[in-house]
C-alpha positions in Angstrom: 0.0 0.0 0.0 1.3 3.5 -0.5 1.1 6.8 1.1 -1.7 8.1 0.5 -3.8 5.2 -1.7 -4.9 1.9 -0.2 -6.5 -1.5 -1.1 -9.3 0.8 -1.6 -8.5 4.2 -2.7 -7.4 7.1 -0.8 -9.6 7.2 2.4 -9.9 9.1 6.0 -11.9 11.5 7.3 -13.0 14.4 5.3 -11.0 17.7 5.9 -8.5 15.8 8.1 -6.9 13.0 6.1 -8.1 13.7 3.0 -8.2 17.6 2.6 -9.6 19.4 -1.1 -6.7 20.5 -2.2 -5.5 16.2 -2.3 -8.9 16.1 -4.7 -7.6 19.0 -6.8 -4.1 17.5 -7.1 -5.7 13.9 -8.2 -7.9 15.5 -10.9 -4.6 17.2 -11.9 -2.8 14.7 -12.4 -4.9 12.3 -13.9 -6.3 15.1 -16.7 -2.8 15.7 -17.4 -1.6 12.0 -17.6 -4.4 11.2 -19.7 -4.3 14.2 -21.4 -0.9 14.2 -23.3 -1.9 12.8 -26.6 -5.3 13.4 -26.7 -8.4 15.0 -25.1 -8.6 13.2 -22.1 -12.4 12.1 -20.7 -12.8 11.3 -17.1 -16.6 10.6 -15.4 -17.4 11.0 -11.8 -19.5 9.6 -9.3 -20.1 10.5 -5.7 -22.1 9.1 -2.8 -24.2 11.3 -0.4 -21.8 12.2 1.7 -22.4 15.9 2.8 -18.2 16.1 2.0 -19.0 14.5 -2.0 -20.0 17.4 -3.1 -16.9 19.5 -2.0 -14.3 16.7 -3.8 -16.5 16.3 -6.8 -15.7 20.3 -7.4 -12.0 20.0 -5.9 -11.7 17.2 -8.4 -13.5 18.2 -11.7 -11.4 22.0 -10.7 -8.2 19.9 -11.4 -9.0 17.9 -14.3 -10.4 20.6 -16.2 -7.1 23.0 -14.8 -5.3 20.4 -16.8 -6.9 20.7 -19.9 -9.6 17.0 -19.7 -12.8 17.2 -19.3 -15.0 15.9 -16.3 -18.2 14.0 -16.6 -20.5 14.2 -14.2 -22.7 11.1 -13.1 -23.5 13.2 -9.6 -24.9 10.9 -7.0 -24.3 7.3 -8.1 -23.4 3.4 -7.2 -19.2 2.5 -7.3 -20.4 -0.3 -10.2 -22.0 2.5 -12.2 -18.8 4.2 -12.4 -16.9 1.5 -13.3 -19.4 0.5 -15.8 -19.7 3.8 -18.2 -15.5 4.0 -17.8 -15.5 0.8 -19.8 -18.2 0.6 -21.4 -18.5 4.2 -22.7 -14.5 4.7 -23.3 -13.5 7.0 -20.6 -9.7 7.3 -19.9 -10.5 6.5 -16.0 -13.1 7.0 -13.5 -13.5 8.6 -9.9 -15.7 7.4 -7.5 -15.8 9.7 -4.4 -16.9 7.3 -1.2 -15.9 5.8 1.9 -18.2 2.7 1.4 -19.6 1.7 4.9 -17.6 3.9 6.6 -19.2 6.8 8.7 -20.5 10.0 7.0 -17.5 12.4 8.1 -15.0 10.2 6.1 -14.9 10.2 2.4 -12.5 8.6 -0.3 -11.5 8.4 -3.9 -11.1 5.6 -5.6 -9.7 5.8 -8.9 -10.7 3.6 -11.6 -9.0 2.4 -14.9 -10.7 2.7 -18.4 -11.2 -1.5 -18.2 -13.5 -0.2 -15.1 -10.7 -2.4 -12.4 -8.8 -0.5 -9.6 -6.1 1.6 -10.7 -3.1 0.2 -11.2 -0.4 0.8 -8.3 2.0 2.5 -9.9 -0.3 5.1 -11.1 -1.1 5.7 -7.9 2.5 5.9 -7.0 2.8 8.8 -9.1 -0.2 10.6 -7.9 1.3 10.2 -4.8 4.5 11.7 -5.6 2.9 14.9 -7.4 0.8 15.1 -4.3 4.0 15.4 -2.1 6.0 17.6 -4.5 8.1 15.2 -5.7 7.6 15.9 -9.1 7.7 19.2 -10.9 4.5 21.7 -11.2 2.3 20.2 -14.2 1.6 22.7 -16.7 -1.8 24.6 -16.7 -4.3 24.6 -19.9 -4.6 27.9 -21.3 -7.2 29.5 -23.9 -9.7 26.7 -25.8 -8.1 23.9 -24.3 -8.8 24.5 -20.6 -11.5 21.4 -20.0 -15.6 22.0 -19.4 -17.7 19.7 -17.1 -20.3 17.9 -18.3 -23.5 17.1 -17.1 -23.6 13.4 -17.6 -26.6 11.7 -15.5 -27.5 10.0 -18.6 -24.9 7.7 -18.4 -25.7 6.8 -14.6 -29.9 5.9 -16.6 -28.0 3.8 -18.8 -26.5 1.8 -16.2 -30.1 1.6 -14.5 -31.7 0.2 -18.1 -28.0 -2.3 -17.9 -29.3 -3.9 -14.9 -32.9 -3.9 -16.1 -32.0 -6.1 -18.8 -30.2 -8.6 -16.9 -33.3 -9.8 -15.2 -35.0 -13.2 -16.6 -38.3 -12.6 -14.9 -40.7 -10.6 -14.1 -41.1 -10.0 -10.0 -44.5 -9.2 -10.4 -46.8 -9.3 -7.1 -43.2 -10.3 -5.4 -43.4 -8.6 -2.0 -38.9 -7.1 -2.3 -37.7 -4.5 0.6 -34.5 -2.4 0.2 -32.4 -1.2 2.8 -30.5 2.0 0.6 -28.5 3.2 3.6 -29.2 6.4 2.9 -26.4 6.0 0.4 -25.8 5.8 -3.7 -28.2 3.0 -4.1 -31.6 5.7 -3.4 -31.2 7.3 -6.9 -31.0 3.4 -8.6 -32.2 0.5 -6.5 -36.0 1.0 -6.6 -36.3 2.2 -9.9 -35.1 -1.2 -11.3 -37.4 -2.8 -9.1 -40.3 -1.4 -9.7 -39.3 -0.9 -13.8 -39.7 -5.1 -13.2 -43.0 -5.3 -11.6 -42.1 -6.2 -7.9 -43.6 -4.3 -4.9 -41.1 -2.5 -3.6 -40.4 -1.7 -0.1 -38.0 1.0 0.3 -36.2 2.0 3.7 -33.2 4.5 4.4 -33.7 6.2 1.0 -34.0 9.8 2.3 -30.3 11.0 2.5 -29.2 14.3 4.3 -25.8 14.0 4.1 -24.7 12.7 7.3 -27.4 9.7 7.8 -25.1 7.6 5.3 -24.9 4.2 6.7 -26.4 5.1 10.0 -28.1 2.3 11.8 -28.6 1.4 8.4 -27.8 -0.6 5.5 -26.2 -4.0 5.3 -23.5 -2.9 7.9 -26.9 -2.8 10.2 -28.7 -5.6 8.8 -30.8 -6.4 12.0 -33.3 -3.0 10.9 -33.9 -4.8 7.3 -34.3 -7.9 9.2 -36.9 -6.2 11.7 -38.9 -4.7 8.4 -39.3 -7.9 6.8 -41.2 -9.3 9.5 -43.1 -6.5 10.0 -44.4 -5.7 6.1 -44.6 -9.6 5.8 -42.2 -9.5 2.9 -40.9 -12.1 0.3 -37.2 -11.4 0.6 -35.2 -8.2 0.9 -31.6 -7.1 0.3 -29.5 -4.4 2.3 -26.7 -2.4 0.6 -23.9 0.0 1.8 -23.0 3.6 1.2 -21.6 3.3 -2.4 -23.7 0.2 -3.2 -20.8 -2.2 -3.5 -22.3 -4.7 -1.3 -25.2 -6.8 -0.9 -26.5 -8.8 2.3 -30.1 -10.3 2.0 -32.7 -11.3 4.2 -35.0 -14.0 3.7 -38.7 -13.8 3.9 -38.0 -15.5 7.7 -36.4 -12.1 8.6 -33.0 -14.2 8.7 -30.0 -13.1 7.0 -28.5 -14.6 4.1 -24.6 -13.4 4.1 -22.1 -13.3 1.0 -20.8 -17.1 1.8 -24.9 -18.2 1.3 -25.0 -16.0 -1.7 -22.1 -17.2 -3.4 -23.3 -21.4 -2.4 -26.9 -20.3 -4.0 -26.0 -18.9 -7.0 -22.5 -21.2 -7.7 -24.9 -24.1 -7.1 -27.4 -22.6 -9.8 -24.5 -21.6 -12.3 -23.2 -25.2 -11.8 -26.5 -26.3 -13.0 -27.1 -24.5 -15.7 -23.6 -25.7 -17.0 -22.3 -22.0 -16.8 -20.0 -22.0 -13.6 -16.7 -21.9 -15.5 -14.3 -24.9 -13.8 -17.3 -25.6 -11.6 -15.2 -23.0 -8.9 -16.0 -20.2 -7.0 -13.5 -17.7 -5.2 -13.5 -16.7 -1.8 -11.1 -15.1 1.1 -9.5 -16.9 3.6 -12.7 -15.7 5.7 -15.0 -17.3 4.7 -17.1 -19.8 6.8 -16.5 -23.6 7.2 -19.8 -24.1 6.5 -19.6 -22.9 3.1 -16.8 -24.8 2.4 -18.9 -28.1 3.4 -22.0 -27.3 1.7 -19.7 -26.6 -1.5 -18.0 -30.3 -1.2 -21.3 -32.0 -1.3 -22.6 -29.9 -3.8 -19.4 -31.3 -6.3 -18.4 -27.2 -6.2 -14.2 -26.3 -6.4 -13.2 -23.3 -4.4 -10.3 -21.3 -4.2 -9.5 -18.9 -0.7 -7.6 -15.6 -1.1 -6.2 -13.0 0.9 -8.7 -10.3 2.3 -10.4 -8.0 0.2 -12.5 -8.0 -3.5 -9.2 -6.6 -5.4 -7.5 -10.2 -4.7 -10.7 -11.8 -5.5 -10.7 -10.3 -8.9 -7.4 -10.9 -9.6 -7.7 -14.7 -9.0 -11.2 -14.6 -11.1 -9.2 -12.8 -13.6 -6.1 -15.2 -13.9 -8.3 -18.5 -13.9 -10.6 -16.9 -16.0 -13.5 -17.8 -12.7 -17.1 -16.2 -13.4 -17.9 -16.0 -9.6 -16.4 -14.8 -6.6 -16.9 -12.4 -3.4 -16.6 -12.1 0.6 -18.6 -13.0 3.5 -19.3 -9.6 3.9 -21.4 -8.8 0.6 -18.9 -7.9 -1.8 -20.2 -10.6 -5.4 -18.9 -10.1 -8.4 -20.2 -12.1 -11.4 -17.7 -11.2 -13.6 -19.5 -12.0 -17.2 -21.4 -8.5 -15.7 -19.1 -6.4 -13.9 -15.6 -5.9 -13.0 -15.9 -5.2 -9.5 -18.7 -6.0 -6.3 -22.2 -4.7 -7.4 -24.9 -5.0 -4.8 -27.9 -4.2 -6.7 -27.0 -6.7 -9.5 -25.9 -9.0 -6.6 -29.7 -8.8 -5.7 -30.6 -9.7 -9.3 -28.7 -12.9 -9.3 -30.2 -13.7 -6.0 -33.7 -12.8 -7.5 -33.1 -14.9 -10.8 -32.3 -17.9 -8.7 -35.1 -17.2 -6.6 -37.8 -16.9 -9.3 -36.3 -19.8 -11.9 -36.1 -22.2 -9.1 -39.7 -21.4 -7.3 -38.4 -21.6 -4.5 -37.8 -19.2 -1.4 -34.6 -17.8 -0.4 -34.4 -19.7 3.2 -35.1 -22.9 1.0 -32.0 -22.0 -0.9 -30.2 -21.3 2.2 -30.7 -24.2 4.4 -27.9 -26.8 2.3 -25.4 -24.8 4.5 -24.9 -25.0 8.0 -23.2 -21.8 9.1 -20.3 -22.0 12.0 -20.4 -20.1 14.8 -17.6 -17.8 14.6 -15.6 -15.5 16.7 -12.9 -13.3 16.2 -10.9 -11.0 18.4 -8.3 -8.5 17.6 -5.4 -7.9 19.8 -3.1 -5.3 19.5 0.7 -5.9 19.7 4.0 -4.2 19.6 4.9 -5.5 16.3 2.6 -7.7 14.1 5.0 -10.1 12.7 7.1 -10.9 15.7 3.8 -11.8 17.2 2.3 -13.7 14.4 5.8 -16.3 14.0 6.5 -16.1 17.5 7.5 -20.2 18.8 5.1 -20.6 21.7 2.3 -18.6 19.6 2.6 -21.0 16.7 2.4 -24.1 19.1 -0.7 -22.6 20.5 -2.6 -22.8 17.0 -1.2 -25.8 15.8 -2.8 -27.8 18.9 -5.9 -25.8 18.6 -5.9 -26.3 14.9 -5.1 -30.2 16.0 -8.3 -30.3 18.4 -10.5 -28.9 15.9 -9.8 -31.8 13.3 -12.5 -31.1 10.4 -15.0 -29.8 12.9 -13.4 -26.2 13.1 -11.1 -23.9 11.8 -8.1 -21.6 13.6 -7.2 -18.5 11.2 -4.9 -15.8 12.8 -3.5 -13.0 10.7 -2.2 -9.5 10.6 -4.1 -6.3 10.1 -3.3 -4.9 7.4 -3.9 -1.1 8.7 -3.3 -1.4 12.6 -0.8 -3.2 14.6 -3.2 -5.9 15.1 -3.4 -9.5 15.1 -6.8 -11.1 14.6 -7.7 -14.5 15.4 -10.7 -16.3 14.4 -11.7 -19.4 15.7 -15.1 -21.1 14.1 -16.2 -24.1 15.4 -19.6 -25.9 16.6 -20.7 -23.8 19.4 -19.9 -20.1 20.6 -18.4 -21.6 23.6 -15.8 -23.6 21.8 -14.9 -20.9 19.7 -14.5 -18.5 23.2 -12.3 -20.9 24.3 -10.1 -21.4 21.7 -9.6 -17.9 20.9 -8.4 -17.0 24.5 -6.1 -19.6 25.0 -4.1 -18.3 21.5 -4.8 -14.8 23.0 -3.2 -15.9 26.1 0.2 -17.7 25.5 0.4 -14.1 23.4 -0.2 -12.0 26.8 2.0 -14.6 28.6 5.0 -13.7 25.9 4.3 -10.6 26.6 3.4 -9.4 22.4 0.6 -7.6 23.1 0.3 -3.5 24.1 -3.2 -3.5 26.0 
């Protein structure tokens, strides 16, 4: 990771980490390294962060300064953005969010004209002109200073994108939608209801610092609530830039991103369209997917942390379906990146083709209780390869057998080491955890 840009863009909290004048520098330097052969194109998205609006300015300010012009998609989902940059031949795109994080922080994640993550060492650079490491970029002058563009029709044609995908109608299907008060208000119903369902809409009324607030799939136990009350069919939560999808079943019980990715690799692997009969996860997802996938004749392979990494290994084994536990799908004949509201759609065409309802789809896999504690040490790696800690998960790796699962790894952002213990009952998984927690306070690794 560098300086400034993370797995996920460059993100902190608005004003403090990431100031306007870092926007203004970004949209400098990417109008001017597109910009050096040609007229160089860049579209922007933003969530409803009350801080969007400021970056969306600082940024389409620098772009333009440099002589590209800025396209506008205003309030939007991440996907969206991704989607026109590759599909409508922009030189890159900007998506301005912090995801689930709270309102006060904000992000940017830039976006490469294939609609994947910017490559590194672009954002090497960036980083370097941020920090005056490279001399002043020259300014546009006369005709060729850029304009900004008013471009909300490309953010429709993403809505009529994800229209088309569906197989079905959802008429008189009873749907709810948790929008976290986030990018997926301007999109999410008006699919649904463009395909017949009755939609139930909740969170939808952003005010700029309600984003993901007791809301959205971060909160999932309000969505959960709702569909018991309204009686509804199934329901699906998103988060603040619409990345992510967690549903709910028409029980009120949630259906994570290990049960979407069994239910809809199980259907693929049906229909005969599950390339290599494999799905991709990270390293944390649950046992109990793993299970339900070996009875179901379904290959899997386990990456590090994050969607990026799940791409990649999509990407490189050339894998149609992949995501995390925490709601992050991507079917990759569709998109290039996690897209909650077509997450939903997949769900919904399994749901409708099958006749069947989403708990029945569900129940194949037995989820494992699972608990993870963070513990914060002087120095992550001494900790992590230190003897007497080793020793201590390799015997409670040993006790487990196949009924459980040890995983301890480093943060990748604080000094911490997390360890994750899932096994068949809360109380096993307790245990477990402290005794690797303890030989580390006993060798005296951790700071609090």
């Amino acid at each position: 990771m560098g300086k400034y840009f993370g797995t996920d863009g460059f993100r902190g909290e608005a004003n403090e980490v990431l100031t306007v004048e870092h926007a203004f520098k970004v949209g400098r330097y990417l109008g001017w390294y597109y910009g050096q052969d040609h007229k160089a194109r860049v579209v922007i998205g933003k969530d409803t962060r009350r801080s969007s609006y400021m970056f969306e300015y600082a940024l389409a300010a620098g772009i333009t300064a440099s002589g590209a012009d800025a396209y506008l998609l205003h309030v939007t989902t991440t996907p969206s953005v991704s989607y026109v940059t590759r599909t409508e031949d922009f030189d890159c795109g900007i998506m301005i969010s912090a995801s689930h994080n709270p309102y006060y922080d904000n992000g940017i994640k830039i976006i490469n004209g294939k609609g994947h993550k910017m490559e590194a060492e672009v954002e090497e650079k960036i980083e370097a002109y941020i920090d005056g490491k490279v001399g002043e970029l020259p300014l546009a002058k006369k005709e060729n200073i850029g304009r900004t563009v008013d471009y909300a029709a490309g953010r429709n044609r993403y809505i009529g994108h994800l229209i088309s995908l569906a197989t079905r109608s959802f008429k008189n299907m009873r749907i709810g939608l948790d929008c976290a008060n986030g990018s997926a208000f301007a999109i999410a119903k008006s699919v649904y209801d463009a395909l017949g369902a009755k939609t139930y809409v909740i969170n939808n009324e952003p005010d700029g610092t309600n984003i993901n607030t007791n809301c959205g799939s971060t909160h999932i136990e309000v969505l959960q609530e709702y569909v018991r009350e309204k009686n509804l069919d199934i329901a699906f939560a998103f988060d603040g830039d619409a990345d992510r999808c967690i549903a709910v079943d028409e029980n009120g019980e949630v259906v994570n991103g290990d049960l979407i990715l069994y239910i809809c690799g199980k259907y693929l692997k049906e229909q005969g369209r599950l390339n290599g009969d494999t799905i991709v996860t990270t390293i944390m997802s649950n046992l109990g997917l793993y299970k339900a996938c070996d009875k179901a004749g379904i290959r899997y392979e386990k990456t590090a942390v994050g969607d990026k990494y799940v791409y990649e290994n999509m990407v490189k084994n050339n894998f149609c379906l992949g995501g995390e536990q925490s709601g992050h799908i991507i079917f990759s004949k569709y998109a290039t990146t996690g897209d909650g509201i077509l997450t939903s759609l997949m769900v919904m065409e399994v749901v409708m083709e099958k006749k069947q309802t989403l708990s029945k789809l569900a129940e194949e896999v037995k989820i494992y209780p699972q608990i993870l504690k963070n513990v914060r040490v002087a120095d992550k790696k001494t900790a992590r390869e230190n003897p007497e800690v080793v020793k201590a998960v390799d015997a409670v790796a040993k006790a487990l057998g196949d009924d459980g699962r040890i995983l301890v790894r480093e943060s990748g952002t604080e000094p911490v080491i997390r360890v994750m213990v899932e096994a068949a009952t809360d109380e096993i998984c307790e245990k477990y955890v402290d005794q690797v927690i303890d030989v580390m306070k006993a060798q005296r690794l951790v700071t609090e």
